[in-house]
C-alpha positions as CSV (number, residue, x, y, z in Angstrom):
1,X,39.7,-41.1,112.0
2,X,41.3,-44.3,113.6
3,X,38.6,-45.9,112.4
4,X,39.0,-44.9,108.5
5,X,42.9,-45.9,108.9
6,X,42.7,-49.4,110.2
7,X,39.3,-50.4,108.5
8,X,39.5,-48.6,105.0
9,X,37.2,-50.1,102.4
10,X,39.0,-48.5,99.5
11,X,41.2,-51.4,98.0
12,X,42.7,-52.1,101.4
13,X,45.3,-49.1,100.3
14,X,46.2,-48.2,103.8
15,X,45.3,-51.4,105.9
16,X,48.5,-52.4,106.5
17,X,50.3,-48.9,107.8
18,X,50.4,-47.1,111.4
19,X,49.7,-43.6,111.9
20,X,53.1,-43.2,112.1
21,X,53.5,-45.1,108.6
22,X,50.8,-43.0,106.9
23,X,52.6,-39.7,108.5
24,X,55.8,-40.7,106.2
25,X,53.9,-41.4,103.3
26,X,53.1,-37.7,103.3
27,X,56.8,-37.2,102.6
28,X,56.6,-39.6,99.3
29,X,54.6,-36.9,97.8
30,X,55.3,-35.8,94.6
31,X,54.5,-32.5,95.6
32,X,55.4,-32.0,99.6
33,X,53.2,-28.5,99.5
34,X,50.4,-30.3,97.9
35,X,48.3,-30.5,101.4
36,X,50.4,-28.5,103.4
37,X,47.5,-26.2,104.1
38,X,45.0,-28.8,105.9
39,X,45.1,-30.9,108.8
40,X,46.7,-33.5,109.1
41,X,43.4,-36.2,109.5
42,X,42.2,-34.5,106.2
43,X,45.4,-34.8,104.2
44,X,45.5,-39.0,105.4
45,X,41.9,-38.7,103.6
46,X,42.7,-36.6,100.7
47,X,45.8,-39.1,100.1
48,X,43.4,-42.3,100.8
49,X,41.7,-40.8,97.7
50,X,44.5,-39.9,95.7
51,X,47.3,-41.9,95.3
52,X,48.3,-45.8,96.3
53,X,50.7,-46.6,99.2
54,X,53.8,-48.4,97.9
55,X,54.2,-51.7,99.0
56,X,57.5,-50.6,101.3
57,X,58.1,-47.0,102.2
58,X,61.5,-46.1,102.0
59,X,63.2,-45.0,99.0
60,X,59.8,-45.5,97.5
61,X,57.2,-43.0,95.7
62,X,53.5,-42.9,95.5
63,X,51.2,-43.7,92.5
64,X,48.1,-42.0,91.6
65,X,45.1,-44.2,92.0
66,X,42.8,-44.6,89.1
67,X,40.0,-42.2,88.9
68,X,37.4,-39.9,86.4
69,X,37.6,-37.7,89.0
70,X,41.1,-36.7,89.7
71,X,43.4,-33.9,90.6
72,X,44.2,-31.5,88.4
73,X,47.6,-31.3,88.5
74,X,49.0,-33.6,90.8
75,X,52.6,-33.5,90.0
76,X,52.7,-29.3,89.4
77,X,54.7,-27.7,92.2
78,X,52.8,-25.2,94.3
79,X,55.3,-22.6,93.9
80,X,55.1,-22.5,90.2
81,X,50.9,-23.5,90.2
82,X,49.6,-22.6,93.7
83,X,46.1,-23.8,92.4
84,X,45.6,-26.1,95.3
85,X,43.3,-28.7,95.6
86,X,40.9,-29.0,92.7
87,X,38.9,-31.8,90.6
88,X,39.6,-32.3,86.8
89,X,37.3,-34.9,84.7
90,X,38.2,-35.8,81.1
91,X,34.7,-36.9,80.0
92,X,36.3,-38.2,77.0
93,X,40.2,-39.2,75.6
94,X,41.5,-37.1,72.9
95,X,39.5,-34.3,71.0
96,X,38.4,-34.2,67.3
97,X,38.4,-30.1,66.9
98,X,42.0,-30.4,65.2
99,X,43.0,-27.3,66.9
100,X,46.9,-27.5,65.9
101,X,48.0,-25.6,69.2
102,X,46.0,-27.9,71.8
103,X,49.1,-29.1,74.2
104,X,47.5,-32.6,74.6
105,X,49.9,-33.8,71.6
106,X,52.8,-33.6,74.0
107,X,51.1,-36.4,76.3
108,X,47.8,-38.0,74.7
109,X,48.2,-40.8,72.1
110,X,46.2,-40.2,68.9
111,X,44.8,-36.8,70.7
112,X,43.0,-35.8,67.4
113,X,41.1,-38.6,68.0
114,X,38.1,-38.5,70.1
115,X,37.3,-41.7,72.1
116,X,34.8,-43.0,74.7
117,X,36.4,-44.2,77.9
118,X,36.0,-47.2,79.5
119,X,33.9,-48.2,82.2
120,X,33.7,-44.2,82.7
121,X,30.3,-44.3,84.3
122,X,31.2,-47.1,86.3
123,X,34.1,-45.7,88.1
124,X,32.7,-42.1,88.1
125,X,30.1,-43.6,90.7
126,X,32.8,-45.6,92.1
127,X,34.6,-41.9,92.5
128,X,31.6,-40.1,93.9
129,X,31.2,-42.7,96.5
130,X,34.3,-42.2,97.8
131,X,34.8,-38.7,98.1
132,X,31.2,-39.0,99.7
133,X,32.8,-41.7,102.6
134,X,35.9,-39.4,102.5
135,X,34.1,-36.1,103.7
136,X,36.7,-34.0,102.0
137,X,36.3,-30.2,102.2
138,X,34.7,-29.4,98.5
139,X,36.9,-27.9,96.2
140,X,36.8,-26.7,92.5
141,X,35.7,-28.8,89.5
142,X,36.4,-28.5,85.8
143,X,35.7,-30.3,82.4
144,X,37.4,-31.0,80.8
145,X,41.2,-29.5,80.6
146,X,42.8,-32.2,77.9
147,X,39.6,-32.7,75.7
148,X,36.5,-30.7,75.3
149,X,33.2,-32.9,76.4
150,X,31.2,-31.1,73.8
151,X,32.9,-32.5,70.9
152,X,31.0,-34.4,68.2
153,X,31.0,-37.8,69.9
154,X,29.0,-36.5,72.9
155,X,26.2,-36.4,70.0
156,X,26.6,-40.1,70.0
157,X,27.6,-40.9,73.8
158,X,26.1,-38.4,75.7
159,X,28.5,-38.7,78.5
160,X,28.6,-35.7,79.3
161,X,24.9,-35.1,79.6
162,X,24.9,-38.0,81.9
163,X,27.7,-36.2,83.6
164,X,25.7,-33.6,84.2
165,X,23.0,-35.1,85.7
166,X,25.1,-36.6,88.4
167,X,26.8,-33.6,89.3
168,X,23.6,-31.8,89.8
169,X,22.8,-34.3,91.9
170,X,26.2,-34.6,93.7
171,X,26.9,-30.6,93.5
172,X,27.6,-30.2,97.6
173,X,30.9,-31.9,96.9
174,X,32.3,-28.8,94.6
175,X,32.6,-25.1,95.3
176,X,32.1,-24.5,91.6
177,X,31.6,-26.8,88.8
178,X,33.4,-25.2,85.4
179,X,32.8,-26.2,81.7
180,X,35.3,-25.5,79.0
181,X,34.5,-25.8,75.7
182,X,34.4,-24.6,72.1
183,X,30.8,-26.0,71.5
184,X,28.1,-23.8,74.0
185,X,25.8,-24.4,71.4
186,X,25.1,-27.9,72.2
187,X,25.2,-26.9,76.0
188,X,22.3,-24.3,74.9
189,X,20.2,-26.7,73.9
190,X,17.0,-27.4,75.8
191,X,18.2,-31.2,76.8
192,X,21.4,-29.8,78.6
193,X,20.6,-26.5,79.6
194,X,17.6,-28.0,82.0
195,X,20.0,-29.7,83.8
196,X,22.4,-26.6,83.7
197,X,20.2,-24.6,85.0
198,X,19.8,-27.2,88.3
199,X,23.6,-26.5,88.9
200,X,24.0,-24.0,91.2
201,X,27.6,-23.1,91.1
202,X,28.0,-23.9,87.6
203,X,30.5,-21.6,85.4
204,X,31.1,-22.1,81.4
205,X,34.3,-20.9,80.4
206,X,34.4,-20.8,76.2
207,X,37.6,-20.8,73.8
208,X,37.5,-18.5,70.7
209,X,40.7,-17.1,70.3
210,X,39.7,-15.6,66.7
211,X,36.9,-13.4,65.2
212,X,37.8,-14.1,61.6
213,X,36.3,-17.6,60.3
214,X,39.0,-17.8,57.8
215,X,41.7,-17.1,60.2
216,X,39.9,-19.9,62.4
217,X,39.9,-22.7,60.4
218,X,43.0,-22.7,59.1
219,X,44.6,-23.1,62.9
220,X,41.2,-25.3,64.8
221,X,40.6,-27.6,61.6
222,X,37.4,-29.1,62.8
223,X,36.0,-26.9,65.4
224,X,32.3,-25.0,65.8
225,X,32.2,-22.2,63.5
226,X,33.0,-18.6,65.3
227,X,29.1,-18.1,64.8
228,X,28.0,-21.1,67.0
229,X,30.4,-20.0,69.6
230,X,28.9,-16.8,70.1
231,X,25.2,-17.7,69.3
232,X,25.4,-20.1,72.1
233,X,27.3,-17.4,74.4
234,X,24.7,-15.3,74.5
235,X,22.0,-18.3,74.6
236,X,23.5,-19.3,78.1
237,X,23.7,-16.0,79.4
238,X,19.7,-15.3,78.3
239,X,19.5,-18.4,80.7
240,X,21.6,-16.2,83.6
241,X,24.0,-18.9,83.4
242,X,27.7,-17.4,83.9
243,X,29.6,-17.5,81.1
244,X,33.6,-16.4,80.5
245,X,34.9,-15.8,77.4
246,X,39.0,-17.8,77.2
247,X,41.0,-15.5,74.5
248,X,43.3,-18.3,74.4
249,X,46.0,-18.6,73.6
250,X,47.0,-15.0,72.4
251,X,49.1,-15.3,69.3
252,X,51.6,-13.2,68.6
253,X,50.3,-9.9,66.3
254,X,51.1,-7.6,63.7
255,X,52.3,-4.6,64.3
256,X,55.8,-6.4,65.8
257,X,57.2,-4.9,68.1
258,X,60.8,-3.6,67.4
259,X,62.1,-4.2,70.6
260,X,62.3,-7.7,70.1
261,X,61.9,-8.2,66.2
262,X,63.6,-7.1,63.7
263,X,61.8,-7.8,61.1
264,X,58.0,-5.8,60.6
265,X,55.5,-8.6,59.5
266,X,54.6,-11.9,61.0
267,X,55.1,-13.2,57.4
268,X,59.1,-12.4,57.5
269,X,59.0,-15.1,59.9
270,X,56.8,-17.8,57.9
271,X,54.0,-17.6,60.7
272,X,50.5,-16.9,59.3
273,X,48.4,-13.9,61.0
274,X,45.8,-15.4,63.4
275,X,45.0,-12.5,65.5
276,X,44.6,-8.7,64.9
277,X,43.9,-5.9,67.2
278,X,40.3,-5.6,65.8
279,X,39.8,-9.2,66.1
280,X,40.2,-8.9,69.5
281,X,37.9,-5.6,70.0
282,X,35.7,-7.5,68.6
283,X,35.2,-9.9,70.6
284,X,35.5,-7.9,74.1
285,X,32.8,-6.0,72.9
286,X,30.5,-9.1,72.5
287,X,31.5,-10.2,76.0
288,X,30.7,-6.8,77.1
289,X,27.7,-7.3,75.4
290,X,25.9,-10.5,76.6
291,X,27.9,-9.4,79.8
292,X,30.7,-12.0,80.3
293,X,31.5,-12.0,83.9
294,X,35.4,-12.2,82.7
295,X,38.1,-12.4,80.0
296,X,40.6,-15.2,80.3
297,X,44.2,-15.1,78.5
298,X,46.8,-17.1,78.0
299,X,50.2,-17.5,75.3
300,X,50.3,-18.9,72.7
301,X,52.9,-22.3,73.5
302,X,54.7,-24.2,71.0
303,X,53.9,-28.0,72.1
304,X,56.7,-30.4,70.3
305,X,54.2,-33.5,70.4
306,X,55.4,-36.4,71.6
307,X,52.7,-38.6,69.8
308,X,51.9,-36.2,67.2
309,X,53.2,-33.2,65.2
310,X,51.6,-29.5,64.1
311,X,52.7,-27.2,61.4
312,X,52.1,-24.9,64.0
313,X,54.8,-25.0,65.8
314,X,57.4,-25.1,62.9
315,X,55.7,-21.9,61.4
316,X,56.2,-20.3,64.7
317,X,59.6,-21.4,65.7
318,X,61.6,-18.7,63.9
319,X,59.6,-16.3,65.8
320,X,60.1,-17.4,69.1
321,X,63.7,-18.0,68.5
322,X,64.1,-14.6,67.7
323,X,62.2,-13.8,70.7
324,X,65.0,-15.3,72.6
325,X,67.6,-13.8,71.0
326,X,68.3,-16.8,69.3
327,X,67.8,-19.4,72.1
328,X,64.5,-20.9,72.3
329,X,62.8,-20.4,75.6
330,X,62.2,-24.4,76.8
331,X,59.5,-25.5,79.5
332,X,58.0,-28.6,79.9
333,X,57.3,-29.7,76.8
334,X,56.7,-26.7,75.2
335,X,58.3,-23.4,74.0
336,X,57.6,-20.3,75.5
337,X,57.7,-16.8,74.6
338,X,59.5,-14.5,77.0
339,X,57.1,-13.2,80.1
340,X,57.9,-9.4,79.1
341,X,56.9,-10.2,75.3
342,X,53.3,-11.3,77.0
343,X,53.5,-8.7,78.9
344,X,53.6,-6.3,76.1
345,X,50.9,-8.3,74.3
346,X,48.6,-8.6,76.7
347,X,48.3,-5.1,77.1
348,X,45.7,-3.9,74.3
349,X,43.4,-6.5,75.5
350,X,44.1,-5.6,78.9
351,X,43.2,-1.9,78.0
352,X,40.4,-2.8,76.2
353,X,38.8,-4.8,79.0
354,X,39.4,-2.0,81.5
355,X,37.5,0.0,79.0
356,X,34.9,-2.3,79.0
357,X,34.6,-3.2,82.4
358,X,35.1,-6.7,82.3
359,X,37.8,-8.7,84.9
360,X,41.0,-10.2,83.1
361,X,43.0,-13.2,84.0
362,X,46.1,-14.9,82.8
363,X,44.6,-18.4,82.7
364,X,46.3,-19.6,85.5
365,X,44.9,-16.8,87.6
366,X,41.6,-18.0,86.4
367,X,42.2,-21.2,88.1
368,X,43.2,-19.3,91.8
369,X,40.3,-17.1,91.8
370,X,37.6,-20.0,91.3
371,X,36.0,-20.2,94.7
């Protein structure tokens, strides 16, 4: 370990520092529960990996280093997100599906745009390398969480399908490697699901929050058909590769309730009807069906975009504020409907999947129970 600290190859980030240096830099964390779980020669290697030492330490903060490979949410508390250590890669910047609740408008320029990164391949071998040299204790994978890597440019880069290649190559490093997307078709197809099949702990989690096509399009603009989605559902799991269907995000449904509305029909409100209850028996059914190994739900959130703006969320806002009994609920950058409202909404599906069989997690759940 003295060895990695005094002679480090990686940029000369930690050269310079003494144990008892690199043992305050801990404190500079963002997070201080981030690595409280590990020892403490691991958490000098998971922060050689992470972030860069500032050039003084006191009064100072860490920055993350550049990677494809990176946390997934470095900067969440652990109280609020006790996800722990786990990989995220962004194949790709931005997303072309239009869907006009994605949350990446709050913190990714141009996000309806879908755009090859630079030198990705380069530093994802750069990235594998290191956490190679690094010997850190494999953890948890996705792709992508801000953009999905199926989109229409992966027809034209294919960085994806590269991505997969080296992962099934590299797949000792991560407990589980997890796709999410709204495009299994493409990942059906013979070119990537040869190499899908290679992956051992590989998991595909896929969006379709609607059953109605109509419904669909008017909310995800530019995404695969609710056909495709489920065609290549069951495709993958023909293959035995384990698939989860994301009912996500849950909008809110007709009948309202009249404990928190007080008005009958989502139309009082000016918000269109995305969801009904047969929607949503319709689609636990199918993932009964093809035999989804679970159902993952989450709320719908109204993101005020910092970069760019959706209908969505002004069609909404009288609902929610209504919902709050006249305060909107405010996190992040986003407003919330009240926990006991998702409580209550979450409870037909949650009925219907105990009927069925099938596990069901709040998304962030999801993320805990990924071994």
């Amino acid at each position: 370990m003295n060895n990695l600290i005094g002679e480090s190859i990686f940029r000369g980030n930690w050269k310079k520092f003494s144990h008892s240096d690199l043992y305050d830099c801990l404190n500079l964390l963002p997070d201080k529960d981030l690595l409280k779980d590990i020892g403490f020669d691991e958490q000098i290697r998971w922060m050689t990996y992470l972030y860069s030492a500032p050039k003084t330490i006191s009064g100072k903060t860490l920055n993350n280093r550049n990677h494809v490979i990176g946390l997934y949410d470095p900067f969440a508390k652990r109280k609020c997100f006790p996800a722990g250590l786990r990989f995220c890669i962004n194949v790709y910047t931005g997303c072309s599906h239009w869907c006009k609740y994605c949350y990446s408008v709050g913190y990714i320029r141009d996000s309806f745009i879908g755009r090859k990164k630079k030198i990705y391949r380069e530093q994802f071998v750069k990235d594998i390398e290191e956490l190679k040299a690094l010997n850190l204790t494999p953890s948890p994978l996705h792709l992508s969480n801000s953009t999905d890597p199926l989109q229409p440019l992966e027809n034209v880069q294919k960085d994806m399908l590269w991505t997969l290649n080296k992962l099934s190559e590299n797949q000792n490093l991560f407990t589980t490697i997890t796709i999410l997307t709204k495009n299994p078709e493409l990942l059906s197809s013979n070119e990537y699901l040869t190499i899908c099949r290679e992956i051992n702990n590989l998991k595909v989690e896929v969006s379709c929050a609607f059953f109605d096509e109509k419904r669909k399009s008017s909310i995800e603009l530019c995404s695969p058909s609710i056909r495709s989605r489920l065609k290549g559902m069951a495709s993958l799991r023909k293959s035995n590769i384990s698939v989860a269907l994301r009912l996500d995000p849950l909008f809110p449904r007709e009948p309202l309730s009249q404990k928190y509305f007080k008005k009958p029909r989502l139309t009082d409100y000016g918000a269109p009807v995305a969801q009904t209850e047969g929607d949503i028996n319709n689609l636990l059914k199918f993932a009964n069906d093809i035999n989804c190994y679970r159902i993952i739900v989450s709320p719908l959130k109204l993101t005020f975009g910092r970069y760019q703006k959706s209908d969505i969320v002004e069609r909404y806002l009288p609902l929610y504020k209504e919902l709050g009994e006249g305060k909107l609920i405010k996190k992040g950058n986003a407003f919330r409907m009240p926990n006991e409202y998702f409580v209550e909404l979450l409870e037909y599906p949650k009925q219907l999947a105990k009927h069925y069989g099938i596990e069901i997690f709040y998304c962030k759940q999801s993320l805990f129970n990924t071994k």
